[in-house]
C-alpha positions in Angstrom: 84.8 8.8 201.7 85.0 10.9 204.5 88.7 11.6 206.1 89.3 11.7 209.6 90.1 15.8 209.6 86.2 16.5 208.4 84.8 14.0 210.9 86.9 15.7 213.6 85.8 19.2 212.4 82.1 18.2 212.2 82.5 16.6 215.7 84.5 19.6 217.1 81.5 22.3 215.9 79.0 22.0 218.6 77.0 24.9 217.7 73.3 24.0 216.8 73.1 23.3 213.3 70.5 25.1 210.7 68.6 22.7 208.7 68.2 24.0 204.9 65.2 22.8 202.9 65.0 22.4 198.7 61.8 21.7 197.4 60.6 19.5 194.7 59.3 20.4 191.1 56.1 22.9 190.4 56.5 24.0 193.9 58.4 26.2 196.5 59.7 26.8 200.0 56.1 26.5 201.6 56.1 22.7 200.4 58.4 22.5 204.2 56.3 25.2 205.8 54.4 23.1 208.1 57.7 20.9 208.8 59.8 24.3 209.5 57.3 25.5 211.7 57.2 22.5 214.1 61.1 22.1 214.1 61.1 26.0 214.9 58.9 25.8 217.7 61.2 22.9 219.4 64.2 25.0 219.6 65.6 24.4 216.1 67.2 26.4 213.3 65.4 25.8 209.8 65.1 27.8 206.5 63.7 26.7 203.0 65.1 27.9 200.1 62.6 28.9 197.3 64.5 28.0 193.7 64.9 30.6 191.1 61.3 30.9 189.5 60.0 29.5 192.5 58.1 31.1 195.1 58.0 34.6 195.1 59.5 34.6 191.9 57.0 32.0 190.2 55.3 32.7 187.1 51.6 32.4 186.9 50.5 32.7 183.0 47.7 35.2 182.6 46.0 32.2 180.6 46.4 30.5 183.9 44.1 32.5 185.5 40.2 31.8 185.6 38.6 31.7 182.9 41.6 29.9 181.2 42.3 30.3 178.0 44.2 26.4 177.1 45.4 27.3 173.4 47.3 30.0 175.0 47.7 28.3 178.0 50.4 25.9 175.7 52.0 28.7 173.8 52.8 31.4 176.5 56.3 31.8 176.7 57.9 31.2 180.4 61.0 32.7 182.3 61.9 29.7 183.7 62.8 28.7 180.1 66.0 30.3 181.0 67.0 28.9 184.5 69.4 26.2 184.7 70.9 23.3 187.7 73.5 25.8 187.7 71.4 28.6 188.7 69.7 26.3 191.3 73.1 25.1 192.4 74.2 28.8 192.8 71.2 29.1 194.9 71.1 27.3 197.7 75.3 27.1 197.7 74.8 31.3 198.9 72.3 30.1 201.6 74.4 27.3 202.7 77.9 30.0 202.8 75.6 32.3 204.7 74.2 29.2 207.0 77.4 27.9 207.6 79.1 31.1 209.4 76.6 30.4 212.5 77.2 26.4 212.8 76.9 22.9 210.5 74.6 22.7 208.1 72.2 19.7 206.8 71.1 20.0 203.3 67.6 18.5 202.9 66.1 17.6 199.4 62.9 16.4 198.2 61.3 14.4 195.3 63.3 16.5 192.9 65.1 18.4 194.9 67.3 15.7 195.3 69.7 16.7 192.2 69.8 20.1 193.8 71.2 18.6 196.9 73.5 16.0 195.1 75.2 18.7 192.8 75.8 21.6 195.6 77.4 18.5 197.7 80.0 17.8 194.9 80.8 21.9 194.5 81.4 22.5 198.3 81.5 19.1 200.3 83.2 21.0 202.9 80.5 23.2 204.4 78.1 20.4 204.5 77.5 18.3 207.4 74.8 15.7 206.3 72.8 15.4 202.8 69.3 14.1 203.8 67.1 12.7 200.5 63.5 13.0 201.5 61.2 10.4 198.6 64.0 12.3 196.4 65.9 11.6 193.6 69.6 10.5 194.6 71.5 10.0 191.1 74.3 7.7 191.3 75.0 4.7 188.6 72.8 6.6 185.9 73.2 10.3 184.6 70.0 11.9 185.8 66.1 12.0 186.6 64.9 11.4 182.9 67.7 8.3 183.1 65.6 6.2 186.0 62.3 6.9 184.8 63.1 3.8 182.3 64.5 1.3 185.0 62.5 -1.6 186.4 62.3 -0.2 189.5 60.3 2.7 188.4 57.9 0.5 186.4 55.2 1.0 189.1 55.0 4.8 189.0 52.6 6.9 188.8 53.7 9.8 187.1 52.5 9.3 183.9 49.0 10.3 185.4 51.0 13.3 186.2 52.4 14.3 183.1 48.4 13.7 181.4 47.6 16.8 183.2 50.5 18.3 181.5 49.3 21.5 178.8 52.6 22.2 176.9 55.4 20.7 174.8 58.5 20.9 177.3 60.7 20.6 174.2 59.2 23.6 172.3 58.7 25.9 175.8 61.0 25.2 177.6 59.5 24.3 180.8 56.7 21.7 182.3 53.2 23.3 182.5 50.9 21.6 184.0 47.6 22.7 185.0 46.7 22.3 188.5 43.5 24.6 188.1 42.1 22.2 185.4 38.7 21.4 186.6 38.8 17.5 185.0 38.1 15.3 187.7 40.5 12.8 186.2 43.6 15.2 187.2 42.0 15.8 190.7 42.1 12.0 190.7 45.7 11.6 189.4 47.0 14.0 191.8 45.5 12.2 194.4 46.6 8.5 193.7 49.7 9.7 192.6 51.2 12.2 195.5 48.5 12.4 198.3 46.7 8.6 198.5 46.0 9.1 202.1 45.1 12.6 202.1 41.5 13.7 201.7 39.7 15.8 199.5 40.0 19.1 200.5 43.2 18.1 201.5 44.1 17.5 197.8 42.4 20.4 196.9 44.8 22.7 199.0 47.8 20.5 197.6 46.8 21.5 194.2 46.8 25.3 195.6 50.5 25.2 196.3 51.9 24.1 193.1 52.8 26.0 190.2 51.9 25.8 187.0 55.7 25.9 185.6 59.0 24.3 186.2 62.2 24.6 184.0 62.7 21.2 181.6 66.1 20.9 182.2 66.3 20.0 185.2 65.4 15.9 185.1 68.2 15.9 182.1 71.1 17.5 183.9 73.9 15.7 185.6 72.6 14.7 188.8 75.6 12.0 189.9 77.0 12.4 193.0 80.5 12.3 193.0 82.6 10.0 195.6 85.4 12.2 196.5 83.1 15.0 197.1 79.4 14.2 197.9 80.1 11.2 198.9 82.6 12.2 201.5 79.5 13.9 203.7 77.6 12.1 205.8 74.0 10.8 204.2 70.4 9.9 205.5 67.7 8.9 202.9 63.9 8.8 204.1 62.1 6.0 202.5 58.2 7.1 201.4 56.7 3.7 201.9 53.3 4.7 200.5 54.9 6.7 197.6 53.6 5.9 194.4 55.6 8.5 191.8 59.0 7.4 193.2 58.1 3.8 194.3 60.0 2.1 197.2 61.9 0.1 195.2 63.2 2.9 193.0 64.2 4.7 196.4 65.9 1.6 197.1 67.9 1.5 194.5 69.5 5.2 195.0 70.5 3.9 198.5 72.2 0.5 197.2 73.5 2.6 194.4 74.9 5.3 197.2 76.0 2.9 199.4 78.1 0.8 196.7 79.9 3.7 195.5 80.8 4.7 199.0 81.3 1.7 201.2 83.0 3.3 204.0 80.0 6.3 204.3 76.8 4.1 204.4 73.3 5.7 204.1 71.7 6.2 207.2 68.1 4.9 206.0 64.6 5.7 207.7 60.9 4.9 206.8 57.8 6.7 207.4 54.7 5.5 205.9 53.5 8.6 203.9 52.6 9.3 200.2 54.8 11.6 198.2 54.1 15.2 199.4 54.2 13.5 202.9 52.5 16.2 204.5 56.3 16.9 205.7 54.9 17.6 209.1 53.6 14.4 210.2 54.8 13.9 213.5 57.4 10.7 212.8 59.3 13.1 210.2 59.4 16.3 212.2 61.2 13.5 215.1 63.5 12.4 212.7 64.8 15.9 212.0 65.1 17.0 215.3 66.8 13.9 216.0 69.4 14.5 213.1 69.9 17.9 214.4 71.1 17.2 217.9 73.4 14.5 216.9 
């Protein structure tokens, strides 16, 4: 719950605030490129924050590459075997310190960069202004990621077309490989019923051209509850993906009933755009949300 001292702190800071973007799995900080640009070129202050083995740090196997070579493709070791939600956590809590010296700061997650947002909001509450959950996983009544994938409310998903295009044991390599470059029209169709319905084709085919092959396994098992007397003191907006179809509605739903029972005296500021899963985050009725949220 949050006390009267933080909302009179947040209210007495009237500098603009910077908006700080975590992406979602197999991806990186130009996931929010488009979104950053547009809030940028209306006057606001925006970075995104590329993961640890994310971005310019991401792995690309040499079997990856073209020709591929799939036997090996499954067996080549990763480094993002090693990286941990702690490592994550440690992160984007330095960007939000260094943030935070110039103004407030709203923490934006998406899809799974949700559990990012969520554990960096119960280690420093107090430099946060608002926690916004973009389609994203918001862990409250169960553990983590892996935990929800079995409730009812996830029953319509479409992520097991997902994990088909998957190459590699996650349990024996330590990370999620999947293999965007395949050239099997039925993962070109997955991807595109699953996290870009209304897109077209070759805007699929560029999707596909900004994910990575690799992502580090532990992250859907780790803690991912948000914690009242922490997280759940900061002030929250989730953004509902009404055309999502790898975190349904109703699953989204549930994180915000879930959220709002634990904290009845901070309710979730909800809003709805009708967009698949990867959005694209710069439709015009997102970018208006966010520049709405930053001049509160």
């Amino acid at each position: 719950m949050t006390t009267n001292h933080e909302a009179d702190a947040r209210d007495a800071d009237r500098r603009p605030p910077t908006l700080v973007f975590i992406h979602g799995t197999n991806s990186s900080s130009a996931w929010a490129s488009g979104l950053t640009s547009e809030l940028t070129l209306r006057g606001h202050r925006c970075v995104a924050v590329d993961l640890p083995g994310h971005g310019r740090e991401a792995f690309y196997p040499r079997s990856y590459q073209a020709p591929q070579d799939l036997d090996a493709l499954a067996t080549e070791p990763s480094p993002l075997a090693k990286i941990t939600i702690d490592d994550y956590v440690e992160r984007v809590g330095e960007v939000v310190r260094r943030a935070r010296r110039h103004g407030p700061v709203i923490l934006v997650g998406m899809s799974q960069g949700g559990v990012t947002v969520s554990r960096v909001g119960n280690a420093i509450p107090e430099l946060i202004d608002r926690v916004v959950y973009v389609a994203a996983y918001c862990c409250v009544d169960l553990p983590n990621m892996v935990a929800y994938l079995e409730t009812p409310e996830n029953s319509e998903s479409l992520i097991p077309q997902i994990s088909a295009a998957m190459v590699a044991d996650p349990a024996v390599l330590g990370v999620t490989r999947v293999n965007w470059r395949s050239a099997d029209p039925a993962v070109f169709g997955a991807v595109k019923s699953a996290l870009a319905a209304d897109f077209t084709d070759e805007g699929v085919s560029r999707l596909l051209n900004l994910l990575e092959p690799d992502e580090t396994a532990g992250i859907p098992l780790a803690e991912a509850r948000g914690e009242a007397h922490t997280w759940g003191r900061i002030p929250r907006t989730y953004v509902r993906f009404t055309l999502d179809r790898l975190i349904p509605p109703a699953l989204q739903d549930r994180f915000i009933a879930e959220a709002d029972r634990l904290t009845p005296d901070n309710l979730t500021d909800v809003r709805s755009v009708a967009a698949p899963h990867v959005g694209p985050f710069d439709r015009a009725e997102l970018v208006d949300i966010f520049a709405e949220l930053a001049t509160r």
